[in-house]
C-alpha positions in Angstrom: 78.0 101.7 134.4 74.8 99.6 133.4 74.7 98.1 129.6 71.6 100.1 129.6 73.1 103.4 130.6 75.9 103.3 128.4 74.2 102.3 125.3 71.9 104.8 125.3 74.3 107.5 125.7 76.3 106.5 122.9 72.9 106.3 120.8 71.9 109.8 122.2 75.5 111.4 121.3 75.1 109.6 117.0 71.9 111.0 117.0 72.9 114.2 117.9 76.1 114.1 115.2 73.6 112.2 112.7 71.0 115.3 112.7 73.7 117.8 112.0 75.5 116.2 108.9 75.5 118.1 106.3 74.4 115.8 103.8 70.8 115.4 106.3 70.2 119.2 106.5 72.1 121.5 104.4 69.4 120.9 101.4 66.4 122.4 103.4 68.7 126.0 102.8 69.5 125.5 99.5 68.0 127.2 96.9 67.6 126.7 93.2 71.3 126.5 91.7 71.7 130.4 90.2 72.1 130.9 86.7 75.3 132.4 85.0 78.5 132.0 87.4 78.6 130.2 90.8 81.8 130.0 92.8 81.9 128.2 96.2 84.5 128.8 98.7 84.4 127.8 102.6 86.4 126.5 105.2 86.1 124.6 108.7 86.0 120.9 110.0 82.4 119.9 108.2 83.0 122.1 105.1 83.8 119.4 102.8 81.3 117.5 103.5 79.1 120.8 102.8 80.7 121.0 100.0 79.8 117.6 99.0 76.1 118.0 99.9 76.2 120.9 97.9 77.4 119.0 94.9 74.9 116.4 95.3 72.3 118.6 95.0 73.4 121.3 92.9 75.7 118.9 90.5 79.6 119.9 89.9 80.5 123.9 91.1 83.6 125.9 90.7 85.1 126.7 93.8 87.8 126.3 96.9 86.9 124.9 100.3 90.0 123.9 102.6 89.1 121.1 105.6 90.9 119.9 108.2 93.7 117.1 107.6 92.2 113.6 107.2 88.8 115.4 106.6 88.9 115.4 102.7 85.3 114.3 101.3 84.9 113.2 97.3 83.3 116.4 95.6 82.6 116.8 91.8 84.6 119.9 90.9 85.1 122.1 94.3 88.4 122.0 95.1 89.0 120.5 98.6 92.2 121.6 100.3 93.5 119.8 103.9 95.4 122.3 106.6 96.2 122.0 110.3 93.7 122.8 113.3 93.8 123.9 115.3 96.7 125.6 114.8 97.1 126.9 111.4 100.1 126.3 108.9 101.5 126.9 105.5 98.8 124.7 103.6 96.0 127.0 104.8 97.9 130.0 104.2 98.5 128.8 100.5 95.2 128.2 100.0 93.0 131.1 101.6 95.5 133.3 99.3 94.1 131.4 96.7 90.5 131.4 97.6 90.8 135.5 97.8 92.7 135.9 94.8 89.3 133.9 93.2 86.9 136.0 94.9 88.4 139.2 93.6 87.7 137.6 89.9 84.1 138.3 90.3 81.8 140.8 89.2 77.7 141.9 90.4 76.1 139.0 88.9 78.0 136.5 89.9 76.7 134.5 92.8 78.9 133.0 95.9 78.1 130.4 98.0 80.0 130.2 101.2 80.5 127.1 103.3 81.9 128.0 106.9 81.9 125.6 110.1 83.5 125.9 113.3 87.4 125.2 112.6 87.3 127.9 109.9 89.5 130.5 112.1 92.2 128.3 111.7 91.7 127.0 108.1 91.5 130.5 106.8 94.7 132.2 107.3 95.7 135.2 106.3 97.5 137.1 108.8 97.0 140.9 108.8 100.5 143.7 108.7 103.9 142.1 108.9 102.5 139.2 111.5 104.4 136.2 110.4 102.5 132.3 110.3 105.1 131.4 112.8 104.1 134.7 114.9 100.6 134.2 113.9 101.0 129.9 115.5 102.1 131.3 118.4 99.3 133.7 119.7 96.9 130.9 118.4 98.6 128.3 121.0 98.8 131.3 123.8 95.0 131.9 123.2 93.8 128.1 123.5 95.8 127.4 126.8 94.6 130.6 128.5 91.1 129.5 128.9 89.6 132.7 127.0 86.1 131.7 125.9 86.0 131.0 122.0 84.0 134.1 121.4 86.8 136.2 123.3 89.5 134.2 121.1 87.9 135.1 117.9 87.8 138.7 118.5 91.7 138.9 118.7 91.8 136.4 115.8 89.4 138.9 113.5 91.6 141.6 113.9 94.7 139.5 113.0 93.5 138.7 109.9 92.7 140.0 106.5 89.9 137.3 106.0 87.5 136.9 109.1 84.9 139.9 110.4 83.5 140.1 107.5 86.6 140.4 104.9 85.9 137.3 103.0 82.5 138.5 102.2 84.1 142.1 101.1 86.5 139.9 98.7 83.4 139.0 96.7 81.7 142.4 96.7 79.7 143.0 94.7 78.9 139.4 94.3 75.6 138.3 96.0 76.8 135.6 98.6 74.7 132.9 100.5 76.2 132.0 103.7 75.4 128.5 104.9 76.8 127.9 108.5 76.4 125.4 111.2 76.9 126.8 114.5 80.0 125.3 117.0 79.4 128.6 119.4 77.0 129.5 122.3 74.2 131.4 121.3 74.2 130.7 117.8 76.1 134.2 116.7 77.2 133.9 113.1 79.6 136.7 113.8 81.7 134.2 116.1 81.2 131.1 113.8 84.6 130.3 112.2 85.5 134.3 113.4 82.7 135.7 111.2 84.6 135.7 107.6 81.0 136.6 106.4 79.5 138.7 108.5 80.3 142.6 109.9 81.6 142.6 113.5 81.0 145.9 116.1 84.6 144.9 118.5 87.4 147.1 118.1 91.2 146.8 118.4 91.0 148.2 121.5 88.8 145.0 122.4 91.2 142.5 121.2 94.0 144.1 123.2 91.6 144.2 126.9 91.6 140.7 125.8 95.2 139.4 125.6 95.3 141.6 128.8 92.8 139.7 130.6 94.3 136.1 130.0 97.9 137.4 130.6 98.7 136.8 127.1 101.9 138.5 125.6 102.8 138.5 121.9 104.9 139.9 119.6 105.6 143.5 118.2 104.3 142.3 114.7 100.9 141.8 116.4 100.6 144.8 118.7 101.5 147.3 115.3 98.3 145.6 113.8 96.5 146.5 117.1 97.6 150.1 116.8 96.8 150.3 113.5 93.5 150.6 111.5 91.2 147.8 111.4 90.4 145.6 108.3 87.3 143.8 110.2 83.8 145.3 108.5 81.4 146.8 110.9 77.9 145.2 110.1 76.5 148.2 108.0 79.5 148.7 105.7 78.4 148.1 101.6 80.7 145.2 101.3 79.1 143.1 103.0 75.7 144.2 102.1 74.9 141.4 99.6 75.2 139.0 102.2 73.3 136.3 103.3 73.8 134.9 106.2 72.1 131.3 107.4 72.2 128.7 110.3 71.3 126.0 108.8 72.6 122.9 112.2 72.9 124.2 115.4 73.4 122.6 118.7 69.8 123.2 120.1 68.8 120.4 117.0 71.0 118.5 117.9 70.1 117.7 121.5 66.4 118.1 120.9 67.1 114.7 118.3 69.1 113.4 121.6 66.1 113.8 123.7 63.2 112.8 121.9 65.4 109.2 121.7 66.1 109.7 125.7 61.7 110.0 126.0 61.6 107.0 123.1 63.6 104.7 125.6 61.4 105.6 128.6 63.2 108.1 129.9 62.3 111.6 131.3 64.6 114.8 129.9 65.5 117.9 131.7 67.7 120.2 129.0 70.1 122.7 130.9 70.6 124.5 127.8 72.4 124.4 124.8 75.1 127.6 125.9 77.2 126.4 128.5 80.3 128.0 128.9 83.1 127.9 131.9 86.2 125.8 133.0 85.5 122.2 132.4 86.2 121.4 136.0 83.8 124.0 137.1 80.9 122.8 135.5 81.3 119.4 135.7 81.4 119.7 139.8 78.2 122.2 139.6 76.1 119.2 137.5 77.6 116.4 139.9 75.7 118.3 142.4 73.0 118.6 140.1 72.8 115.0 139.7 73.2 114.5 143.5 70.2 116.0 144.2 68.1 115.3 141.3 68.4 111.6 142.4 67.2 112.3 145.6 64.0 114.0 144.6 62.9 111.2 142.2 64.3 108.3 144.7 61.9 105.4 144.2 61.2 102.5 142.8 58.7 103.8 140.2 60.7 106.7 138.8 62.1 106.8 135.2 65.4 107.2 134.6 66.4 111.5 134.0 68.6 112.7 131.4 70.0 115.8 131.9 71.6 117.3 128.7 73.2 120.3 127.5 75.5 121.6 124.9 77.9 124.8 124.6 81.9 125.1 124.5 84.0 124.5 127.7 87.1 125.7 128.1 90.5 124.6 129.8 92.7 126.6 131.6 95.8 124.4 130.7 98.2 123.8 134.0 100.2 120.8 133.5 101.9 118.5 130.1 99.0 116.2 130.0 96.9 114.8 126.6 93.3 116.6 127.3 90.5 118.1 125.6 87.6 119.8 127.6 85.3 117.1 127.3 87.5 114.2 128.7 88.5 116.7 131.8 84.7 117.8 131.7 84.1 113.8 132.0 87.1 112.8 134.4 85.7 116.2 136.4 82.4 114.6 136.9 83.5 111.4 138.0 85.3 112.8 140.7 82.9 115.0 142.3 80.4 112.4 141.9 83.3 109.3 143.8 81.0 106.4 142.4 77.8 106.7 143.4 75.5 103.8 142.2 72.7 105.3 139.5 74.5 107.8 137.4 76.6 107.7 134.0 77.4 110.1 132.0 79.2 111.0 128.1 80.5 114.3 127.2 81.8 114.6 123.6 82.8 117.1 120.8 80.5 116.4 117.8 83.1 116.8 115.4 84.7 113.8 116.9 87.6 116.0 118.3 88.0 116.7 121.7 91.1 119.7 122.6 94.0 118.3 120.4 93.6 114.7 120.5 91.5 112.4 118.3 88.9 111.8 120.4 85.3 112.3 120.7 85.5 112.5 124.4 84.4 109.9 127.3 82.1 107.5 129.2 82.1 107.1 133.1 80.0 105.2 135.8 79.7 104.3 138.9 82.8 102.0 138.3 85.1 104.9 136.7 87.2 105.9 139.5 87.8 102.0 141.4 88.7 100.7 137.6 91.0 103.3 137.2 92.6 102.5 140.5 93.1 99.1 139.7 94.9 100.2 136.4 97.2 102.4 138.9 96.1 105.4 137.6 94.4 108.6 139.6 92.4 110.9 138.6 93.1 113.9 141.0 96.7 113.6 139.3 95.3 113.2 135.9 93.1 116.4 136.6 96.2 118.4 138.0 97.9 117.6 134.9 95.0 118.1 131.9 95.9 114.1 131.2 92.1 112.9 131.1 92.5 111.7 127.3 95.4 108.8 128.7 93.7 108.7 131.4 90.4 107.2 129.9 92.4 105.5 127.5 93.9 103.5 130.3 90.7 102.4 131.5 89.3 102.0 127.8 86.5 104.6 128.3 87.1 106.6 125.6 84.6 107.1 122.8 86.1 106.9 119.2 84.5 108.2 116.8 86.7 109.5 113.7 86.1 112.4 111.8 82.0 112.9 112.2 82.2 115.4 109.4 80.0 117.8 111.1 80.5 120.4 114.3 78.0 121.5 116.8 80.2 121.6 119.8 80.1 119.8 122.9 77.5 117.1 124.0 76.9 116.3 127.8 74.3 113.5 129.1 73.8 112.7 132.4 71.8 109.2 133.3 70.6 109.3 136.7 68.8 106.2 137.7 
C-alpha cells in the first residue's frame, strides 16, 4: 500500500469519527435548558460523552446514563454507569432498574432529556416475564452469531424487554422528553436505534418469533411465554409516548460526506455507494472488489485522479468457525482476497465507535502487499476467512487500526483507493 494511500484513509475514517462526537454536534439540538426539573437518562457506547456535552452546555443535571466498560466520560452531576456490550450483565440490569424507578418519580412538568446511541440494547436491560439475565445472555449471543440484520435483532430484543419500543419513554409519561440520538442503523430509523426505548414500534410478537425461526435460533421456555403473551412494546400512536421528541442529531450520511469533501481536498474524485449497506461481510466485500476491478479499468491512464469509493451501513457475520473477528476486519480480509494484490487499490473498513464484533478494534488496512505479507508471516487468509480469525489475522501482519474508545457510533466506514 502507498504512504499516500494509507494516510489518507486513516485521515478520511478520523474525520468521519471527529464530525460525529458528540461534544462537535450534539449543541446544534439543544435547546435552552428548561426551567423547573430536568432529569437526564440514556444509555449506549457514545452516551457519556452525550452526557458530557450536555453538561458543558447546559451546566450540572440530575440524571442516570449507563456506558459501555472503559467508556466512562467526567460529567458534572449525571450519574455515569459502565456495563457489558455487547452482551448485557448484572451492572446494566442494576442500573436500568434504577433509571425506571427515577423516571416513574416524575410528574407533567417535568422535562426529560434522553441520550441513546447504538449499544443501548445491551446497556438497557430489563428483561420482560420470568426471562432470566443468564436466559436473556443467551438469546443475545444466539442472535449476534446467526447473521440476522441488526434491525431484525432488535425486534426480538424489544419484545424481550420492559424498556425498549418505546417503554422508556412511557416510564416518564407524562413528562415532556427530548430524544437526542445518533444513528448506528441503516436508514437512519430511530425505532431501531438502541431498540427504540423512545419511540412506538408497529412489529408484533408474532414478528420476533418468524424471526428466531428464520436464523434457526432456539431459546428457552422463559422467552417463548413472553412471545405468547401480551406485548409491552408501545405502538407509535399510544399517549405514552405522545410527549416525545424524537431527534437525529449524527448520522452516518455526515459522516462520510466530512470523509469525502477531505478525499476531493487531497485531489481525489469520490463516488459514495451509500450510506445503508447491509449483507454478509464476505458478500459485499467480493461485490466492491469487482467494483473496484472495473472502475480501475475505466479511468486507466496516466492523467486520472485517484477514486474513492465510500459507503457506510452495518455488515453482518454469519459466524462458522472459533476465530477473533468483527465484520469489518472479515469485510477487509474479504476484500483482499477477491482483489489477490492488484497494484493501485487500498482500502480501510472500520466501526466508528472504535469496535469492530467483540474485539477492540476499529477494524483494518490492506494493499496490494496484504495477502504476500501475510504469507511470509505464515499465515492465510482463506483459513482465517473459514474461521472468522481476521482480527489475529491483521494483527499478525500489523494492519490493524487502533483506535480506543472514539466515544461516538455511526457504524461502519468503508474506503476504497483506486489508483
Amino acid at each position: 500500500m502507498s504512504v499516500q494511500a494509507q494516510d489518507l484513509l486513516r485521515r478520511m475514517f478520523d474525520r468521519a469519527v471527529e464530525v460525529a462526537d458528540p461534544m462537535r454536534s450534539l449543541g446544534a439540538d439543544l435547546p435552552e435548558r428548561p426551567t423547573g426539573r430536568v432529569v437526564v437518562v440514556g444509555a449506549g457506547k457514545a452516551s457519556a460523552r452525550m452526557a458530557e456535552a450536555l453538561e458543558a452546555a447546559w451546566g450540572p443535571c440530575e440524571g442516570l446514563v449507563i456506558t459501555r466498560y472503559g467508556y466512562g466520560r467526567p460529567t458534572q452531576g449525571i450519574e455515569i454507569v459502565e456495563a457489558a456490550h455487547p452482551v448485557p450483565d448484572s451492572a446494566g440490569e442494576v442500573a436500568t432498574q434504577r433509571m425506571l424507578t427515577l423516571l416513574g418519580d416524575l410528574g407533567e412538568g417535568d422535562f426529560v432529556v434522553a441520550l441513546v446511541s447504538g449499544g443501548a440494547s445491551a446497556l438497557l436491560t430489563a428483561p420482560a416475564g420470568d426471562i432470566t439475565l443468564a436466559e436473556k445472555q443467551e438469546v443475545n449471543q444466539k442472535l449476534l452469531a446467526s447473521g440476522a440484520p441488526i434491525g431484525q435483532m432488535n425486534v426480538v430484543r424489544k419484545h424481550l424487554s420492559k424498556v425498549k419500543g418505546g417503554q422508556l419513554a412511557a416510564a416518564a409519561y407524562p413528562a415532556s422528553m427530548l430524544a437526542l440520538l445518533i444513528s448506528d442503523v441503516p436508514g437512519d430509523d430511530p425505532a431501531l436505534i438502541g431498540s427504540g426505548p423512545t419511540v412506538g414500534d408497529g412489529s408484533s410478537s408474532n414478528d420476533a418469533k418468524a424471526i428466531l425461526q428464520r436464523w434457526n435460533i432456539e431459546v428457552p421456555a422463559s422467552v417463548r411465554a413472553v412471545l405468547d403473551g401480551p406485548s409491552g412494546v408501545l405502538p407509535p400512536q399510544d399517549e405514552k409516548i405522545s410527549r416525545v421528541t424524537n431527534v437525529i442529531f449524527a448520522a452516518p450520511s455526515q459522516s462520510l460526506d466530512a470523509a469525502a469533501a477531505l478525499a476531493r481536498e487531497s485531489g481525489c474524485d469520490v463516488e459514495i455507494l451509500g450510506d445503508d449497506l447491509e449483507g454478509e461481510a464476505r458478500d459485499v466485500a467480493e461485490a466492491h472488489a469487482a467494483l473496484a476491478l472495473e472502475r480501475q479499468k475505466e479511468r486507466s491512464g496516466d492523467a486520472a485522479k485517484p477514486l474513492i469509493l465510500l459507503s457506510g451501513g452495518e455488515l453482518t457475520v454469519t459466524r462458522r468457525g472459533d476465530g477473533v473477528g468483527g465484520p469489518n476486519a472479515e469485510y477487509a480480509l474479504a476484500l483482499a482476497s477477491a482483489l489477490k494484490g492488484t497494484e493501485g487499490i487500498s482500502a480501510i473498513a472500520c466501526d466508528t465507535d472504535g469496535v469492530d464484533g467483540a474485539a477492540e478494534v476499529a477494524g483494518a488496512l490492506i494493499g496490494p502487499h496484504t495477502l504476500a505479507h501475510a504469507e511470509k508471516e505464515g499465515v492465510s487468509a482463506d483459513k482465517a476467512l473459514a474461521e472468522n480469525d481476521a482480527h489475529r489475522f491483521f494483527e499478525t501482519i500489523d494492519a490493524q487500526v487502533v483506535t480506543g474508545p472514539t466515544l461516538t457510533n455511526v457504524n461502519d466506514f468503508r474506503a476504497i483507493w483506486i489508483g
